[in-house]
C-alpha positions as CSV (number, residue, x, y, z in Angstrom):
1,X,3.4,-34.6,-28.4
2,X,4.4,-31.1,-27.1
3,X,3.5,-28.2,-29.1
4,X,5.8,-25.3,-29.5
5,X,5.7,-22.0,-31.5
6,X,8.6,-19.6,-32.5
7,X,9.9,-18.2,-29.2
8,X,8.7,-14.7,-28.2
9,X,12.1,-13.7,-26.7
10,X,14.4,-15.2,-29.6
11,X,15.8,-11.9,-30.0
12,X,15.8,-10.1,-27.1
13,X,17.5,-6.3,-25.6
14,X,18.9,-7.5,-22.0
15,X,20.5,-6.2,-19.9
16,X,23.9,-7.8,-20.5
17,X,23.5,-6.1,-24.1
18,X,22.8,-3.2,-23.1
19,X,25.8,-3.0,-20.9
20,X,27.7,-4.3,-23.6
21,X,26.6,-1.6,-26.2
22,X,26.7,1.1,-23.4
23,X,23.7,2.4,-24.2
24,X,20.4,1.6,-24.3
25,X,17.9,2.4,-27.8
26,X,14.4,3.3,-26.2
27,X,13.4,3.1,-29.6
28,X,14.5,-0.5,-29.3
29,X,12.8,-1.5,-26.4
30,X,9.4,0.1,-27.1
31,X,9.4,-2.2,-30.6
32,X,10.6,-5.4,-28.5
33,X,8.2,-4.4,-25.2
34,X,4.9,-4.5,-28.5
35,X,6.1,-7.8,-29.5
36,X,5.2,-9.2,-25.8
37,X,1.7,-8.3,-25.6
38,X,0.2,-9.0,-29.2
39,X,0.2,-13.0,-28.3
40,X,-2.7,-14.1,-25.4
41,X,-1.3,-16.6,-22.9
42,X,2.3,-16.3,-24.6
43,X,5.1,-18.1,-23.2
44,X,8.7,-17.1,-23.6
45,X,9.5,-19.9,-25.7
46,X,6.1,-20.2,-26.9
47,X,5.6,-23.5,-25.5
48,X,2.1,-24.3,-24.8
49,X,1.5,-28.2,-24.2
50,X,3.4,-29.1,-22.0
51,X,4.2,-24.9,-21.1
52,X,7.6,-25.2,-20.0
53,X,8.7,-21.2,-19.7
54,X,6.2,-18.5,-17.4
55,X,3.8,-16.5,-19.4
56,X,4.9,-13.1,-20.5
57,X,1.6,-11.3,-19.8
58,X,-1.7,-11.3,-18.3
59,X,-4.4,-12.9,-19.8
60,X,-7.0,-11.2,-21.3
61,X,-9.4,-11.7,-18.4
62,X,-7.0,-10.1,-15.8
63,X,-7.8,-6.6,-14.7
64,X,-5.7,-4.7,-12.9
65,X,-7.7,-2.3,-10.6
66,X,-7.5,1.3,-10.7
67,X,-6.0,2.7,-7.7
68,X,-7.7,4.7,-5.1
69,X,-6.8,8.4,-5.3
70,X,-5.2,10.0,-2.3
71,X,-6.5,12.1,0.0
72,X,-5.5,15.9,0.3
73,X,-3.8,15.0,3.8
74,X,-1.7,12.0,2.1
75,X,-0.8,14.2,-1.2
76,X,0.7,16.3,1.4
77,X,2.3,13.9,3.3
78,X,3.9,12.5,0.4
79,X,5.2,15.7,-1.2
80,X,6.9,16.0,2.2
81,X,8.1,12.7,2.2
82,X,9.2,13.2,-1.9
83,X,10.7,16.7,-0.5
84,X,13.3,14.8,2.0
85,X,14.2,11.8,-0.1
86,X,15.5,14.0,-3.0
87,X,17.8,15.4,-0.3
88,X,19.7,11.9,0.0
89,X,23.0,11.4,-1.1
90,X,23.9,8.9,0.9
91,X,22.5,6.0,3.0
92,X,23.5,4.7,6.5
93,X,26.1,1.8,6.5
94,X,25.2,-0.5,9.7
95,X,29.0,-0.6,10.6
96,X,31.0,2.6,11.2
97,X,33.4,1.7,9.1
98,X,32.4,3.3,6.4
99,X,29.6,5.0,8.1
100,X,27.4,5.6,5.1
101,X,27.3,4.9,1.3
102,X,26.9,6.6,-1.8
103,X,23.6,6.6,-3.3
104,X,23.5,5.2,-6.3
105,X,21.3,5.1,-9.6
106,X,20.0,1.5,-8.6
107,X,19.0,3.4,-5.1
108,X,17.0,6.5,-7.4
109,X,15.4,4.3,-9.6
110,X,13.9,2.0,-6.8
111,X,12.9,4.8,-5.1
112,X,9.7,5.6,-6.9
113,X,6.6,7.4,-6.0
114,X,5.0,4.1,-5.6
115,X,7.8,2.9,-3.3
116,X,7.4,5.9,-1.1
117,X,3.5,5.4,-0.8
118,X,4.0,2.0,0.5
119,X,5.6,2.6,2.8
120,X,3.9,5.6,3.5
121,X,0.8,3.5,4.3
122,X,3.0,0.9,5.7
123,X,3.8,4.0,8.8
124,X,0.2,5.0,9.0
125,X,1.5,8.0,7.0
126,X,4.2,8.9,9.7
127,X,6.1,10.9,7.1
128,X,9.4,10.5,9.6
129,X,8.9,7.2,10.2
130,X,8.6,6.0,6.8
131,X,11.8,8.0,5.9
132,X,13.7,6.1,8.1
133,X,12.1,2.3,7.1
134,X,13.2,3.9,3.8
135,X,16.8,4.5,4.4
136,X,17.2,0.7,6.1
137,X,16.0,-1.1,3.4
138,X,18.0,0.8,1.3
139,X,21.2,0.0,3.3
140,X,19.5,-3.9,3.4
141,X,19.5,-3.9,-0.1
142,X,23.3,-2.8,-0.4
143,X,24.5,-5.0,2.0
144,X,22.5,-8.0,1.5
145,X,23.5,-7.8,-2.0
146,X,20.9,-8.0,-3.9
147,X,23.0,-7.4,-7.3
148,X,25.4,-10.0,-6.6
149,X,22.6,-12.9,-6.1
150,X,22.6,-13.7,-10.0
151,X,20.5,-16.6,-11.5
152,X,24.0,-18.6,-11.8
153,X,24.5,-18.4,-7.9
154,X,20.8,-19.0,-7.2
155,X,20.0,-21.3,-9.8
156,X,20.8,-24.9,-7.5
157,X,18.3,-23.3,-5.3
158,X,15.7,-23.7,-7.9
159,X,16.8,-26.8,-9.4
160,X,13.5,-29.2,-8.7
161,X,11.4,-26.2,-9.0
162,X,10.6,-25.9,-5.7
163,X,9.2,-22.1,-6.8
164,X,7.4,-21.2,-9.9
165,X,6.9,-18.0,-11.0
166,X,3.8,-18.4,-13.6
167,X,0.7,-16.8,-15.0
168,X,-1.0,-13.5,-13.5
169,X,-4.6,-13.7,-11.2
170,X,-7.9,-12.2,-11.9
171,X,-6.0,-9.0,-10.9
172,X,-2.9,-9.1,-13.0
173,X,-0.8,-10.2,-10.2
174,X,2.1,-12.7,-10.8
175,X,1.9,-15.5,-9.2
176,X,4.9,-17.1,-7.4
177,X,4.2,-21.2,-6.8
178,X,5.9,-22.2,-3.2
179,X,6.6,-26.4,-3.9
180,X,8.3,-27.5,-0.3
181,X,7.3,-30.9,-1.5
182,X,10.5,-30.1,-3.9
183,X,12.7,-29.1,-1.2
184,X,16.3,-30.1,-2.5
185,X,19.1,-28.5,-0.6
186,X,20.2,-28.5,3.6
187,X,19.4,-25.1,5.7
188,X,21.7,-22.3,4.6
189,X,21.6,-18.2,4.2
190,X,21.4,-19.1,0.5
191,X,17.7,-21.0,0.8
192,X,16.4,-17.1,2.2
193,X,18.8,-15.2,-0.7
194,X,16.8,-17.8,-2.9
195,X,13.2,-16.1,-1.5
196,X,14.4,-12.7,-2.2
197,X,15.3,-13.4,-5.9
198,X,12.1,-15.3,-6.6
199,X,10.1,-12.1,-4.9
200,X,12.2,-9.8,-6.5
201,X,12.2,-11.2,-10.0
202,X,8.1,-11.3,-9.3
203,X,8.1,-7.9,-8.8
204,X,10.0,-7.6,-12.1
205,X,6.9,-9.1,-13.8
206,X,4.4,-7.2,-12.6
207,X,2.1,-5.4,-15.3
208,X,1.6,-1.5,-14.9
209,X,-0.5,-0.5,-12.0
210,X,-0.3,-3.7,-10.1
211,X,2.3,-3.3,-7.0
212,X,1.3,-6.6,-5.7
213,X,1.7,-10.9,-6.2
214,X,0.1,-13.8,-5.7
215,X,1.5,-16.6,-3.6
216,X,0.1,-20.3,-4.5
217,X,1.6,-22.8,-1.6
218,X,0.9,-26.3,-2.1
219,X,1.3,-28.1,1.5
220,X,1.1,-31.4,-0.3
221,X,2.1,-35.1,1.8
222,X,5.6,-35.0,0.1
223,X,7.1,-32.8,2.1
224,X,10.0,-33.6,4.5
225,X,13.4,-32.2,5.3
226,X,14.2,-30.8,9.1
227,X,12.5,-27.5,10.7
228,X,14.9,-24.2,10.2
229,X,16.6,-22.9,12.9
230,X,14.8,-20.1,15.0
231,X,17.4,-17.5,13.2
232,X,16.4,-18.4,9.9
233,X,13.0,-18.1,10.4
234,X,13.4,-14.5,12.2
235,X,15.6,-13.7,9.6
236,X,12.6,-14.5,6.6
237,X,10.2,-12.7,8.3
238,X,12.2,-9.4,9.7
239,X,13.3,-9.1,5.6
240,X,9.8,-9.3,4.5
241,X,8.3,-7.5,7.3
242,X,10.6,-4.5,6.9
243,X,11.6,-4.6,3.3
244,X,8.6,-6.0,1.6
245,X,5.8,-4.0,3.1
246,X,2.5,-3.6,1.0
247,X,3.6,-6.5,-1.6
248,X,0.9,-9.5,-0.7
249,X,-2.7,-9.0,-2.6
250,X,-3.5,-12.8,-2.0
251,X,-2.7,-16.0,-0.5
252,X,-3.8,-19.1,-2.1
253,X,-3.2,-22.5,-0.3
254,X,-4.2,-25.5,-0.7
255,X,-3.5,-29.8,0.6
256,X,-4.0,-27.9,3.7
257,X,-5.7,-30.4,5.7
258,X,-2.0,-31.8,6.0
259,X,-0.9,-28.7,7.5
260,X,-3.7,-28.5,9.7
261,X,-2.4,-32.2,10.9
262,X,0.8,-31.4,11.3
263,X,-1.0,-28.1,13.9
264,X,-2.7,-30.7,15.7
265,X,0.3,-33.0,15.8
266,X,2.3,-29.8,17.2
267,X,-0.2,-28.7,20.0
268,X,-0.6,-32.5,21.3
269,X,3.5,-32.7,21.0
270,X,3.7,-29.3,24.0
271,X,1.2,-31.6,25.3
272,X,2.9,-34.2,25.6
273,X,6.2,-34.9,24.3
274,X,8.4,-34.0,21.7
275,X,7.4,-36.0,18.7
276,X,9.7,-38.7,17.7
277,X,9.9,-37.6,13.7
278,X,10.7,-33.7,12.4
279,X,7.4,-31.8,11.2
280,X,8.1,-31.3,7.9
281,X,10.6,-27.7,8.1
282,X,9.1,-25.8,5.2
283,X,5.5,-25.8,6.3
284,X,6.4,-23.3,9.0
285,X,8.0,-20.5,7.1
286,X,5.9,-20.6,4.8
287,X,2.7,-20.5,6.9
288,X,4.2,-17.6,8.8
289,X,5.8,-16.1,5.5
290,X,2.2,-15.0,4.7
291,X,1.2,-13.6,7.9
292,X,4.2,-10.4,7.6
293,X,2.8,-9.2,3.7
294,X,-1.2,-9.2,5.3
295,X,-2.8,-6.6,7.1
296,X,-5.0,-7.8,10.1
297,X,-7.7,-6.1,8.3
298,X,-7.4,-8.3,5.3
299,X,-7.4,-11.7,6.5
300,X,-9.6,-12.2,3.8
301,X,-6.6,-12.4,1.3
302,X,-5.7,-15.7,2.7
303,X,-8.1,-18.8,1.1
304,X,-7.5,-22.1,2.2
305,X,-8.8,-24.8,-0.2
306,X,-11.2,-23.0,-2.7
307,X,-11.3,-23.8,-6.3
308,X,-8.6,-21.4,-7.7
309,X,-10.4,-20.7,-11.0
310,X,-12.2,-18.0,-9.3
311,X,-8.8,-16.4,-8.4
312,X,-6.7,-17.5,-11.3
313,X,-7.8,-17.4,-15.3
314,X,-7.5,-21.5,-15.6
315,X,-6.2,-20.6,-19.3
316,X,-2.8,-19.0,-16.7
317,X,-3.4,-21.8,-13.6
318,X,-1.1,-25.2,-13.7
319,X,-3.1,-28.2,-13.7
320,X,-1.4,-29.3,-9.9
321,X,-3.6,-26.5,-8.9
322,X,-7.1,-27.2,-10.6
323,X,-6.1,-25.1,-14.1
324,X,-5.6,-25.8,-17.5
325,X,-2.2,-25.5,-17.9
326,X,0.2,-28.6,-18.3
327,X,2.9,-27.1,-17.1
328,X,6.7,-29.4,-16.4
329,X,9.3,-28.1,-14.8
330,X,13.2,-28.0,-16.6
331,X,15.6,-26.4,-15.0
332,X,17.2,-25.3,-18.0
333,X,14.9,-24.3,-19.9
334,X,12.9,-22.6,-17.3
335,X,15.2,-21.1,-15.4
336,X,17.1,-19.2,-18.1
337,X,13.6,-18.4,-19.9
338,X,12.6,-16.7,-16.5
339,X,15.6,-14.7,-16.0
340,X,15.4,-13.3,-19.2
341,X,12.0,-12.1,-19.0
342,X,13.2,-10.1,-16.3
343,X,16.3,-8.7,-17.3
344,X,14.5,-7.8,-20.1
345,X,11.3,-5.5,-18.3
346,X,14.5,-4.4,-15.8
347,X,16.4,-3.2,-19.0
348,X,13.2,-1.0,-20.5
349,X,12.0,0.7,-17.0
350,X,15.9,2.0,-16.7
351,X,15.6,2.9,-20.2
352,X,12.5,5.4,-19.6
353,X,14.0,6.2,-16.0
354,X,17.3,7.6,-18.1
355,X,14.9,9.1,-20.7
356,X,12.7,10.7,-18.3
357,X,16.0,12.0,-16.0
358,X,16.7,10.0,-13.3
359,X,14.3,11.2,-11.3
360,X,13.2,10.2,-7.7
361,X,9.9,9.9,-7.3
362,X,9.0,8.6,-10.9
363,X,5.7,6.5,-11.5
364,X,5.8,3.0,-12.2
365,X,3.3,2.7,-14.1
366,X,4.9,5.2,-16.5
367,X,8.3,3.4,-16.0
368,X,6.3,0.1,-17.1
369,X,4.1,1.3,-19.9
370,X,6.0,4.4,-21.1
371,X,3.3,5.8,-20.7
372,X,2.1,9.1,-18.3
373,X,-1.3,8.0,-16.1
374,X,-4.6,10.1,-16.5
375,X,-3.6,13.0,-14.0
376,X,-0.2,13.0,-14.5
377,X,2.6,14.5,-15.8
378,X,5.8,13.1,-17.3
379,X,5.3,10.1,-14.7
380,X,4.3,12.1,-11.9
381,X,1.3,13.8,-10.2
382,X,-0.1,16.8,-11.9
């Protein structure tokens, strides 16, 4: 019989009421945002057996590590960097016509000090360079529209749970499940808007001081469907390769003796001939989906068939991937229980953003915890 406790999130501040009241009460969100950590292994609707909703935290064995302090050369090139993006007002349109937009408070809050130092290192610390990688992803982000993919348009997307975003690793990064054994809908632009939400609603999730997730993919023998076409897959990889930079701390896969079939099948077919059935379509994007997040100097990141309690608290793991957690997939009750989550940790970091002043630059992990770092002040360096 399932077991169920007295949701977590019954009475929650989102975002839709906080647009509604006009205003947000910080004093509000700081007594909700205690409620989500007093619980280990919570759910949203406190469902435990089978867990049908992600897990609002960490467990209690996830540590998130302390990051490395900058050098004096990278403090400087950041305060240079800091120094030109508070000049923006605007960012470039791709089209003449307008030739640049307004920049708004969803562009300043995005555009923390973290954000810069990403892709600060993403540049080799090429201060110019990462100013202009800067400004396209902020014109990406307008004019892919990001604020328009909600979880009503993206929800048939997710309808077999073909991603699951569940449970924190070792590390306190969230971990987003790739299924393309649950593959459910025919090649569009809407299966890649469908990736963005599930990375950006992961990054919503992530716990103070962790900039990072953890992808799961499960090449399991189910899998089927047609093999994208080549725009598609360029398309996936220029958006994480420019847009995501410095997001990927590990790579998890396992059933991968069926991909490394389907690579054998593939060499002998440019061998040969072309093979007389499609090669399952998702295990390609997938693969190379990885490849953009990792730097060549951390290969390491990506495991292949190890037992995933070393990487995973099994209390936080689903049981299709060696854990302890009996986890079923319901479209409605998962999907909304997600979404809420994160419109809820979105609604309290623009609550300290506004509090703090709307400033450029600010810290995440202050904007997360409320919190200023040891060094800092308000949010920001000291």
């Amino acid at each position: 019989m399932a077991a169920t406790a007295q949701p977590i999130l019954s009475e929650t501040y989102t975002e839709k009421q906080t647009k509604q009241n006009g205003s947000v009460n910080i004093q509000d969100l700081h007594t909700s945002a205690a409620k989500l950590s007093i619980v280990e292994n919570a759910t949203v609707d406190g469902s435990t057996d089978p867990v049908k909703t992600p897990f609002i935290n960490p467990s209690s064995i996830s540590k998130v590590p302390d990051a490395p302090p900058l050098t004096s050369e990278q403090s400087t090139r950041y305060e240079k960097l800091l120094t030109t993006v508070k000049s923006w007002t605007t960012k470039p349109s791709s089209t003449p016509n307008p030739p640049e937009h307004p920049l708004t408070d969803s562009d300043r809050i995005w555009l923390t000090r973290e954000c810069l130092l990403r892709y600060l290192r993403a540049t080799k610390w090429n201060v110019h360079e990462a100013g202009i990688r800067l400004q396209a992803t902020l014109t990406w982000r307008h004019e892919y529209g990001l604020e328009t993919h909600t979880p009503d348009y993206i929800s048939p997307e997710n309808a077999t749970g073909k991603q699951v975003l569940s449970g924190y690793d070792v590390a306190g990064r969230p971990c987003l499940y790739l299924n393309p054994g649950k593959q459910n809908t025919e090649r569009s632009n809407k299966q890649v808007e469908h990736l963005v939400f599930m990375l950006e609603r992961t990054i919503d999730l992530m716990p103070a001081g962790q900039e990072m997730l953890a992808l799961l993919i499960n090449f399991d023998k189910k899998m089927g469907g047609e093999r994208p076409p080549l725009w598609q897959g360029k398309q996936v990889l220029n958006i994480l390769q420019s847009h995501y930079p410095e997001r990927l701390g590990r790579a998890l896969v396992i059933n991968s003796e069926f991909l490394y079939m389907v690579l054998r099948l593939r060499i002998l077919s440019a061998c040969l001939m072309p093979l007389p059935f499609a090669v399952p379509w998702l295990v390609w994007p997938f693969f190379k989906l990885i490849n953009p997040f990792i730097d060549p100097a951390t290969r390491e990141k990506l495991k292949f068939d190890q037992d995933l309690r070393q990487f995973v608290p099994p209390s936080q793991l689903l049981k299709t991937h060696g854990g302890d957690v009996n986890f079923t997939y319901e479209h409605d009750v998962y999907w909304p229980a997600l979404n809420e989550l994160a419109a809820k940790k979105r609604a309290m970091i623009t609550a300290r953003w506004e509090q703090a002043g709307k400033k450029v630059g600010e810290s995440e992990y202050y904007l997360r915890v409320g919190e200023k770092e040891a060094g800092t002040v308000g949010g920001h360096p000291s």
